[in-house]
N, C-alpha and C positions, 0 to 999 in steps of 0.2 A: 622307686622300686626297681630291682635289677630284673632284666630280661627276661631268666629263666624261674624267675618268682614272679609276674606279673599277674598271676594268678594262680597264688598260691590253695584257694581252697575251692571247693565246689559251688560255691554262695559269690554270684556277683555282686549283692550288696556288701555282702561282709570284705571283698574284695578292694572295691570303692572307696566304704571306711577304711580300712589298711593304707589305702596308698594317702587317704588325705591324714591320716596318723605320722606314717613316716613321713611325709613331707614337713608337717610342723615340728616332730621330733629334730629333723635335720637342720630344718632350719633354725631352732632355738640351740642345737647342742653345736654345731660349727664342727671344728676341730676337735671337740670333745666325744664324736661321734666315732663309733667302733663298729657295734654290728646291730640290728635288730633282728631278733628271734621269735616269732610265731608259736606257740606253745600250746601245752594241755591240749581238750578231747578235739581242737581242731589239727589240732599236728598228729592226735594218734589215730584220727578216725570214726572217734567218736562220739560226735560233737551232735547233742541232741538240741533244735532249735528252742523247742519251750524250758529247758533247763542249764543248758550250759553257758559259761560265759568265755569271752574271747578274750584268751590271754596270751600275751604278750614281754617279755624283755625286753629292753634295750642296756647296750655292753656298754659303756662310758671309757674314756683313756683314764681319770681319775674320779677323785670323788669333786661333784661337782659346788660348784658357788653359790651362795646365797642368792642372788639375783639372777641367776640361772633358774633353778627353783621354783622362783617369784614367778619368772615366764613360763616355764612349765606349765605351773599350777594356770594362768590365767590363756597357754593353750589348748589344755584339757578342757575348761571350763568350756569355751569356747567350740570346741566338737561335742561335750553334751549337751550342747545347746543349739546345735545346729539344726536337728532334726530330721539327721542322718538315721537311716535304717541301722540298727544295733549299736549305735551309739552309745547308750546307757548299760551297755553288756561289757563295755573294756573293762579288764584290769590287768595290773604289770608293772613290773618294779626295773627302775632304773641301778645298774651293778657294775662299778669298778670294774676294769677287765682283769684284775690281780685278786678281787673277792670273787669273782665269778670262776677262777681257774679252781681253787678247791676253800672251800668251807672256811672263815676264819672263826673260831668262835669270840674273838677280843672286837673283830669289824664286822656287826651283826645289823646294823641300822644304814635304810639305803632308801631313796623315796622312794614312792608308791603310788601310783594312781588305785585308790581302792574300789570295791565292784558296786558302793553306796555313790558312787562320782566324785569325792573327796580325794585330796591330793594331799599328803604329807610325808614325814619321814616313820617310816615301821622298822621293828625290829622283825628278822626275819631267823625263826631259829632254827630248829636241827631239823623239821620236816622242809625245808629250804634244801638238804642234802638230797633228800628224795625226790626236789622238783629240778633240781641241777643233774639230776641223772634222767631222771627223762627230757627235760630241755636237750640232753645230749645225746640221747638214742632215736629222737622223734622230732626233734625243735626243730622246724623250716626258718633259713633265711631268708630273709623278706629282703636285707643290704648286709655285707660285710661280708667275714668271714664263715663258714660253716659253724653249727655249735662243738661240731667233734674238734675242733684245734682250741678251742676255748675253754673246755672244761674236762680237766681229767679227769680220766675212769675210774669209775667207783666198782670194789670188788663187793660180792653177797656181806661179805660179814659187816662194811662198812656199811652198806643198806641196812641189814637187820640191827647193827648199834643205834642208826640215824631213826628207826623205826620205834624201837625201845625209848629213845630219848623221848620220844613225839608224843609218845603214849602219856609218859611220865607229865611232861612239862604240861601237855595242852590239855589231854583227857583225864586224866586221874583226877585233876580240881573237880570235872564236873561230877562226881560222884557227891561232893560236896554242895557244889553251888551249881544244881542245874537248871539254872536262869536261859541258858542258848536251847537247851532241848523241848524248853514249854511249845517252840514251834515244831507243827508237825513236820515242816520240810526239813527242819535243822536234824529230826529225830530220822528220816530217812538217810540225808547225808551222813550220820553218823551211823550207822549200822551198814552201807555200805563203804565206808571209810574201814570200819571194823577189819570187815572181809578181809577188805587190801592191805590192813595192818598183820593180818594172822597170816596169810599166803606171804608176806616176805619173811617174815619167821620164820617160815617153814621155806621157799623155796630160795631166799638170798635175789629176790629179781619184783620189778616192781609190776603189776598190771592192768590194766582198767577195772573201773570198778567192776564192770559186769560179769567180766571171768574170776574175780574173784570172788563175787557174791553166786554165782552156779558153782567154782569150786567150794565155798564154806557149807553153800545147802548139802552137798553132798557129805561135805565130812565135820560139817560139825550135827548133823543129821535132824530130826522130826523137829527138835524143842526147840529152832530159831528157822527153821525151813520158812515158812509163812511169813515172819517181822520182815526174812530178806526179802520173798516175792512183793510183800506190800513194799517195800522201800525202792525195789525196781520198778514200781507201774508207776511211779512217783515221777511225772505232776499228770499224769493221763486218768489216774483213776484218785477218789479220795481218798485221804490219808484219817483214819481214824487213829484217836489219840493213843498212842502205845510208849508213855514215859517211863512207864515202870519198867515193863517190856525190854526198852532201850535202855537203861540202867544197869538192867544187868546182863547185857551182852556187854556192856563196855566194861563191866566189872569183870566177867568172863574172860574179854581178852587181856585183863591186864593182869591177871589169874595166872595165865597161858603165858603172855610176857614174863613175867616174875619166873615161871620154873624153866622156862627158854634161858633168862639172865643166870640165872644159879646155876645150868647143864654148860654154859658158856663157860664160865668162871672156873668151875671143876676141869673140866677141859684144856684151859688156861695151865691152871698148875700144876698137870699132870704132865704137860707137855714141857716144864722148867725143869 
């Protein structure tokens, strides 16, 4: 871990873990090794101990080898296992330094250490745009380069298309099959996911969740005021079951999404 990151967060444990991460990181990837980047609510500041988990990029030279992989996976294993303090809290995906500059949609699958402790290869899709722009507004380097030489900047409208996509691909199913929301923490994450989805529609810029679940209470007003406060006390107070509740705010915003897409498009051809 370089110098000026030798303590990157406020958390000497989570510190600790970090440097014994990078180190087997570095040591498994060799010359493969580009940057490691520090990410989400511990890079923006709002990293709540009993809910958030510690995430993580590492930048590759290319895409890496099977038996690279193999190591990986077995020195993951090997830090959940340790018995290290937040050890079972990593998650973070390993990224091409040429997919990490801007979004491919054809080179979508990258591994993954996932936040269950399993290690494999995921596809990572268009809310991937959304986590590459804060990687690049907030991501601390832990080695390498900064994230700002790494990833180009993303303008409001490419935010708000990446936001649209997210809604489409990942939320929209569950209006169908909402098998993820039967849990109550999954149904907080999702209503303030929501927030954060409607605030970049409207503002083109991405924000934590909390300021945009205070901006939606305000303006999406009385009728989801409370689903959000319950979803902020969330894991501090209980979460009583509000599936239905959560149903239809996500159908709400995709409501909202849908005439955002249509005002976009008119706009589009007006301007041809």
């Amino acid at each position: 871990m370089t110098a000026h990151a030798t303590h990157p967060t406020a958390y000497p444990d989570i510190n600790a873990l970090l440097y014994v991460l990078l180190s087997g990181v570095q040591t498994v990837l060799g010359d493969h090794f580009i940057a490691m980047v520090l990410s989400g609510s511990l890079a923006s500041g709002t990293f709540e101990p009993q809910r958030s988990d510690i995430d993580f990029v590492v930048v590759t030279a290319d895409v890496l080898p099977d038996e690279m992989l193999s190591a990986l996976e077995a020195m993951h294993a090997r830090i959940t296992a340790s018995g290290l303090k937040w050890a079972t809290k990593l998650e973070g995906s390993y990224i091409p330094q040429r997919a990490l500059r801007r979004y491919d949609p054809t080179h979508t699958h990258h591994p993954a250490l996932r936040v269950d402790g399993s290690f494999g290869v995921d596809q990572h899709g268009s809310d991937w745009i959304i986590q590459c722009h804060v990687i690049r507004e907030q991501g601390v380097a832990l080695a390498g380069p900064p994230p700002q030489t790494l990833i180009d900047p993303l303008q409001p409208n490419d935010l708000r298309q990446a936001m649209l996509a997210t809604l489409r691909e990942w939320w929209s199913p569950m209006l169908h099959d909402p098998a993820r929301l039967y849990s109550r923490e999954y149904q907080a994450y999702a209503a303030l996911t929501m927030c954060r989805a409607l605030y970049t529609l409207q503002h083109g810029t991405v924000v934590p969740k909390l300021v945009a679940a205070r901006w939606a209470q305000e303006t999406l007003g009385e009728r989801w005021a409370a689903l959000i406060e319950r979803a902020l006390a969330w894991p501090h107070a209980p979460q009583p079951d509000r599936l239905s509740e959560t149903l239809d705010l996500i159908r709400h915003t995709l409501e909202r999404s849908q005439q955002f897409d249509i005002q976009q498009i008119m706009i589009r051809r007006q301007s041809q």
